[in-house]
N, C-alpha and C positions, 0 to 999 in steps of 0.2 A: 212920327218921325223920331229917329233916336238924337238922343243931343249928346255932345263931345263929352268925355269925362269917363272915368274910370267906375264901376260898378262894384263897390264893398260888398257883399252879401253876409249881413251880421244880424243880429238877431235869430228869433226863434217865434215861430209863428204855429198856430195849431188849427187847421182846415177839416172840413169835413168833407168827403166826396159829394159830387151831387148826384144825379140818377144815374146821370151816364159817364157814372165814375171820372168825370174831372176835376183837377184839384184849380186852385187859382193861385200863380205866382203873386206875391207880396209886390203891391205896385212899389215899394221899396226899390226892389230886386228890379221891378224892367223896366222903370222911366228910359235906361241907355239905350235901350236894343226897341226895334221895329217887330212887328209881329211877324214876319216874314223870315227874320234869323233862326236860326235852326240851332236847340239845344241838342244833348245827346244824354239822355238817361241810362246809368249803367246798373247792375244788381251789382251792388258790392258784395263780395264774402262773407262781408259781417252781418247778412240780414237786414240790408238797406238799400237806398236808391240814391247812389251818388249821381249827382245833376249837375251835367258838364256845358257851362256859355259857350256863345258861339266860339269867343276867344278860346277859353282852353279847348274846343274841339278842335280848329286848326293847328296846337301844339302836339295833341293827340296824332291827328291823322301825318303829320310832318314825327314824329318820332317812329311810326310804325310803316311809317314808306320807307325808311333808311334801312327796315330789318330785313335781315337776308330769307331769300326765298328756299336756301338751304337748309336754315336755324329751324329744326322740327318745330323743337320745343315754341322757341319766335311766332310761330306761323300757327301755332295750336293754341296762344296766347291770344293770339290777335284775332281767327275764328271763333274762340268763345268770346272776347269781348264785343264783337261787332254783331252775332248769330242773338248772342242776347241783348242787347242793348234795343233803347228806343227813339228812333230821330223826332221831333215834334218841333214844331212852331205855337204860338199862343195864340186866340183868339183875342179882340180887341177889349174886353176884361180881364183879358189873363190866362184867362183858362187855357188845358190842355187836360188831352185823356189819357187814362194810364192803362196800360197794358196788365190781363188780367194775370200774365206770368212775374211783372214786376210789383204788382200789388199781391199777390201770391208769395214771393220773395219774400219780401219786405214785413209780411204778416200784417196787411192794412185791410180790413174788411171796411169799414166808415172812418177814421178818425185817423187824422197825420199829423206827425210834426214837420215841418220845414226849418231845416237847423244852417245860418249860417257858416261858411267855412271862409270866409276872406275870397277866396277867387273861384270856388264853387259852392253848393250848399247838398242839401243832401234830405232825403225824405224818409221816413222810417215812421215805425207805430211809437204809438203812447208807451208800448210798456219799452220797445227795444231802446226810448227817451232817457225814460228811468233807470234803466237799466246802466246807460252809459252816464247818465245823473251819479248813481252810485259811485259807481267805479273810480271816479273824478272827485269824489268828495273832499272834504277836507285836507288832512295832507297827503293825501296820496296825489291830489293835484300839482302839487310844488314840489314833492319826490318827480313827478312826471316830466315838468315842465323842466327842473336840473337836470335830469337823464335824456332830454334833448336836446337840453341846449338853448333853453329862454330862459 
């Protein structure tokens, strides 16, 4: 049963697939939601598996009913994100399986990270971890954080 309250998703969590390629949500992450809720896994651009709550899926599906059936470009946006993406729910551990095209993506043969984002989180490998570890390092993070605006 989910209990009332808002779900942070923070931290950074490191999983290993099991045989049948399921990762396990961080009971962190799902004490809110019921096993029955339906997340939405998308392949980000960057080489990763942005992982949308049931909540941000209904702000999802309510921003892309508004787009016009006109807007080429709109409707070629919205067919690749729904053609790729993964709906799933979790088993009563957590688990869910991942699709060999978004573990493909993602570059995850065995070994994940699960990176909190505040209102989604996001799955990618050990190195593409690193990789964004770098990037964020020292001041290049506080350069970052001033050119957005925190």
């Amino acid at each position: 049963m989910a209990q009332t309250g808002t779900t942070v998703y923070s931290g950074r969590f490191e999983h290993t697939l099991d045989d049948k390629n399921r990762l396990t949500i961080p009971s962190v992450w799902r004490w809110a939601h019921t096993d029955a809720e339906t997340f939405l896994a998308i392949p980000h651009p960057d080489g990763y598996v942005a992982v949308l709550p049931p909540a941000r899926v209904e702000k999802l599906l309510a921003q892309v009913s508004e787009m016009r059936l006109s807007d080429r470009e709109a409707q070629a946006v919205k067919a690749r994100i729904f053609s790729d993406a993964q709906s799933f729910t979790f088993d009563k551990q957590g688990r869910f399986g991942m699709g060999s095209d978004l573990l493909k993506h993602a570059g995850i043969a065995k070994d994940s990270v699960l990176c909190g984002m505040g209102d989604t989180f996001n799955i990618m490998s050990p190195s593409r971890w690193q990789d964004m570890q770098r990037a964020t390092s020292g001041e290049n993070f506080g350069d970052m954080m001033r050119r957005i605006g925190l």
